[in-house]
N, C-alpha and C positions, 0 to 999 in steps of 0.2 A: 504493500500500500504506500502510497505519496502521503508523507507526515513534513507537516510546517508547525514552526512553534505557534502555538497559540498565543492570543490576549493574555489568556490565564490559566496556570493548570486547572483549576477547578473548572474554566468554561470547558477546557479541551474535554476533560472525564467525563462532562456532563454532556457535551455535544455530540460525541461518538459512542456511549454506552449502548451497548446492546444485548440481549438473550444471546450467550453462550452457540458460534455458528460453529460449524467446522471448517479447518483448514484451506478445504476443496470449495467451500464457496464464493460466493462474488456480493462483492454490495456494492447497490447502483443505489444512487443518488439522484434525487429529479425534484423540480422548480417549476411555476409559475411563469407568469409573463415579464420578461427584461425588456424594460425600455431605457435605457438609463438619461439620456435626454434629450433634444432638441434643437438645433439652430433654425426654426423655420417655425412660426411665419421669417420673411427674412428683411421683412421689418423692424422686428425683436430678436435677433441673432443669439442676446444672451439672456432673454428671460428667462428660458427651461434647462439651463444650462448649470450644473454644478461646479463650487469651485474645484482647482486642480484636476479640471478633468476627468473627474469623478473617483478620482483615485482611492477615497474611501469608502463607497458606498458598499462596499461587499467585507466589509472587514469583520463586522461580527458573524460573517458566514463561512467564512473562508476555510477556518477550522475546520467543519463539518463537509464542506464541498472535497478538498485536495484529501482528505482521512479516507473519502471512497476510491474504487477503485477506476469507477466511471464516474460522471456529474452530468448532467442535462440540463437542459432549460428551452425556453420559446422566447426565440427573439422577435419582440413587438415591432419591428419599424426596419429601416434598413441602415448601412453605414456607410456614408456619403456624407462630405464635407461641403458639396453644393452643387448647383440645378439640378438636374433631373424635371421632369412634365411631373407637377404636381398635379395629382387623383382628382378627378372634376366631382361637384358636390351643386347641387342646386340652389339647397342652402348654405353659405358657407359660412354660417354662426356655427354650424355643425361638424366644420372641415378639420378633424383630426388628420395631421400629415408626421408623420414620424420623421426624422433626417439625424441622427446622430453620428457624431464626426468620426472619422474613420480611427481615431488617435483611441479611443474610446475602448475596441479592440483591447488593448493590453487590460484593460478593468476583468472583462472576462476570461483573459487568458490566467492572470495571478490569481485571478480567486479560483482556478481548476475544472471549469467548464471544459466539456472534451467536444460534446454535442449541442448545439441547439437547430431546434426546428425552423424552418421556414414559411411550413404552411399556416399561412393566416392572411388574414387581408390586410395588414401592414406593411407588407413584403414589397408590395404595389402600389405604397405611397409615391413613388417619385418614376413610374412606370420603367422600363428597361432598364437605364443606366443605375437607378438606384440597386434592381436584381442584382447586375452583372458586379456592383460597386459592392455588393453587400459579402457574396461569395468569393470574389477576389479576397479583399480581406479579412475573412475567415481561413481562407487557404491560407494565404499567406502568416498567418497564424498559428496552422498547424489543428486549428476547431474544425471538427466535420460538420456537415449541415445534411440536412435531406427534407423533399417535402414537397418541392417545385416539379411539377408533370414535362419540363421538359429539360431534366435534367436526370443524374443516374437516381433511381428511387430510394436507395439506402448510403449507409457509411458503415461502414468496419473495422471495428478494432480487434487488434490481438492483447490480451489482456492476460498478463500474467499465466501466458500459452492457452488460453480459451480463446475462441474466437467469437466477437459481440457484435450484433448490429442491431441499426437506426432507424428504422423511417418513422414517417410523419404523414398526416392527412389535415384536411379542414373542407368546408364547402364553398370555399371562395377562388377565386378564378386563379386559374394558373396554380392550384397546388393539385398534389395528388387527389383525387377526392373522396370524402368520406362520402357521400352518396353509394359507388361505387365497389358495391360487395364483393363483386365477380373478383374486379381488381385489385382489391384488397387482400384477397384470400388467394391469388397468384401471386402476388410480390411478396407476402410473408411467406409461404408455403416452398418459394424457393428461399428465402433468408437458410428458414429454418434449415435443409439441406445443405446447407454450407455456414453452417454460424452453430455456436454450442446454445446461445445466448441470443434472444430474438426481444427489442425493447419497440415498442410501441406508441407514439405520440399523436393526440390530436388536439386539435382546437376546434370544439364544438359545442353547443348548448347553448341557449338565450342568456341574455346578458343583465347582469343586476341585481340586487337583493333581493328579488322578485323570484329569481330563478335559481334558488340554493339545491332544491329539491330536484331529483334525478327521472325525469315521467316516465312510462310507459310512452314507447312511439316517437315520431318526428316530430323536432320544436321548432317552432318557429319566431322568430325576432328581429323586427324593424322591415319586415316582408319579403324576411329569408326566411327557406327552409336549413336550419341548421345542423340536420342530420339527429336521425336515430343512435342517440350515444349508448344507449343500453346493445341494439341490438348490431354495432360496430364492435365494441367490444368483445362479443361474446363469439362473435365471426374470427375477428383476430388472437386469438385465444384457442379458438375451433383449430384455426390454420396453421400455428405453432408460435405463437406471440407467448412469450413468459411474464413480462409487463406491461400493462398499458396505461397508461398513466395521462389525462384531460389538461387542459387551459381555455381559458374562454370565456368564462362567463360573468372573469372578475370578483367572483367570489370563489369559496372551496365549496366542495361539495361532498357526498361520502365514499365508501371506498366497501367494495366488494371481493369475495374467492371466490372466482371461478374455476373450475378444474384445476385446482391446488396454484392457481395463478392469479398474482395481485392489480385489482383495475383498480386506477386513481380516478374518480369521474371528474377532478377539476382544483386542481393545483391555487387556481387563484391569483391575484398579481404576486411578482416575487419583488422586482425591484425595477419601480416605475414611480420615478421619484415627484415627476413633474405632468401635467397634461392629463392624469387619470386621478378618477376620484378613491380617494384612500381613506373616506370615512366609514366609519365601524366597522364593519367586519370586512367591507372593500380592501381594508387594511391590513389583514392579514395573511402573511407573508409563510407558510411555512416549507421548509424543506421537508421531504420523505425519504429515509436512506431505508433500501430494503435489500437483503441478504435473502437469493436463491441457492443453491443446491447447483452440482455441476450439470442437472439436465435442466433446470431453468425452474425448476420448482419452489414456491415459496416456503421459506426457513421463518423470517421472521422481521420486523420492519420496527421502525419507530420515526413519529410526528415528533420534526424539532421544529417547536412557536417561535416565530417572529413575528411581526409585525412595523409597517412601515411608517416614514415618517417623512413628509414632504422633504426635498432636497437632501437627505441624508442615508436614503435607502432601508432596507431591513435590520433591524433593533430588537435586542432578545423578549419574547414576548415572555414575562416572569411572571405574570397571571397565570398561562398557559390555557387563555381564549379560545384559540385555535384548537385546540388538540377538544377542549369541551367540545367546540360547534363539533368538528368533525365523528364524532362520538355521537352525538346527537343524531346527525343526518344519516350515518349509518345504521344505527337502532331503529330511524325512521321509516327510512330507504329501504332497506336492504333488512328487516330484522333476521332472519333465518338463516343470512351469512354466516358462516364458521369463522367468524373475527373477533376477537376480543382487543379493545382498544384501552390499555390501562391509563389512569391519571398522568402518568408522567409521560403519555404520549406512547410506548409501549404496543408494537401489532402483533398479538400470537394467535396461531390458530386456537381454538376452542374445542374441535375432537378431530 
């Protein structure tokens, strides 16, 4: 495993504690939505902008990120220091446009991201050049991406001699699409054939405190169909997916066992400091590190709370907020799932 000295030892024991795994497994690490900030409108160049280039905003995570073996996340917007054809909007009191600067890049590389997702409709804030602008400098990074339908569908890691891969879906233009079942269950179905380790991302479900809850069937929001997240999951999963793990809807939402495999139905904002609303629960930021088995089988997991803080990113949440709602939403959701979700955040199976 990749170890960085901690803040503190105490934060370090307490941010990587886990149920007793074996040698032979793997902990993956998965996050929410990164936007980390802004030059655009380009009117306001440095309104959504953090000092020092955001150079702090991941420090109380960073512990728990580089301590896994892999890390994930969904990158909200692209990396572009300027033009690109900004997304047309009708109303443009509404014109959310992502653009964070390409120097930004190093925030995600030190805090231990290996992967993040592309599919979202932020991706398409500043059309082509923002794409080609964003993947560039992921590459050049050494960050795998995947998500974009015209591009290869996954990323591949060798991982302490397993072999782990990436995709990603969403229902917005230009990614892979979660609509898409047929498609879905071909591109994992080969993953799975050449990967020990099949990881799962999507960005789907309606948006808002409104939309905690996980429905039966196709959601809809702002007069999208945002895809069937129950039964996307349960497809990818079918196909050989070990984890599959949500963003999107800006809040968390609960978390499921399906055939001994852990679904996240929504991760939440992770670290979107600026441009998204971050109050009450909008706010909370949690990491999920989960430990499978060398066939991909889930071992045992745990919710580390944060919660964010305008311009400053994710801050230890010492209530431990998050890890309640998430508990709640599961009991709710999903009561019959074999998960037990302890106080301290804690995921063990239950029989």
């Amino acid at each position: 495993m990749r170890i960085i000295l901690a803040i503190s030892f105490s934060l370090m024991v307490l941010a990587v504690s886990h149920a007793t795994a074996p040698a032979s497994s793997l902990r993956i690490a998965v996050a929410g939505d990164v936007m980390m900030g802004t030059n655009y409108p380009d009117n306001l160049p440095n309104a959504y902008l953090p000092d020092n280039n955001g150079a702090h905003l991941f420090k109380h995570v960073t512990p728990i990120l580089r301590s896994a073996d892999a890390a994930a996340a969904n990158l909200e917007g692209t990396l572009l220091d300027s033009g690109g054809k900004v997304k047309e909007c009708k109303d443009t009191t509404l014109l959310y446009a992502f653009r964070t600067p390409i120097a930004y890049v190093s925030n995600l590389k030190q805090a231990g991201f290996d992967f993040m997702s592309l599919a979202n409709n932020h991706i398409n804030d500043f059309g082509q050049i923002g794409r080609e602008s964003t993947k560039a400098t992921l590459e050049k990074a050494g960050i795998g991406y995947a998500g974009l339908n015209t591009d290869k569908p996954w990323h591949i890691m060798n991982i302490r001699g397993r072999i782990v891969g990436f995709t990603a879906f969403s229902p917005h233009a230009r990614s892979l699409s979660i609509h898409d079942t047929a498609a879905l269950q071909k591109i994992v179905t080969h993953m799975d054939s050449i990967c020990d380790i099949v990881v799962v991302s999507f960005h789907g479900g309606g948006e808002g405190a409104a939309y905690q809850h996980v429905p039966e069937g196709m959601e809809e929001c702002f007069g999208e169909k945002r895809g069937d997240v129950r039964k996307f999951a349960h497809a990818a999963i079918d196909a050989g997916a070990d984890i599959v793990y949500g963003h999107g809807p800006h809040v968390t939402r609960a978390m499921e066992l399906y055939s001994d495999r852990l679904i996240l139905y929504s991760l939440g904002n992770f670290c979107t400091p600026y441009r998204v609303n971050l109050k009450g629960i909008a706010g909370h930021a949690p990491i999920v590190t989960v430990d499978v088995d060398s066939s991909g089988k889930f071992l045992n997991g745990k919710i580390h709370p944060f919660v964010q803080r305008r311009g400053i990113g994710p801050v230890p949440d010492t209530k431990g907020y998050v890890i309640r709602q998430m508990r709640s939403l599961t009991k709710s959701d999903f009561p019959t799932t074999p998960l037990n979700i302890s106080p301290d955040g804690t995921i063990t199976r239950t029989k």
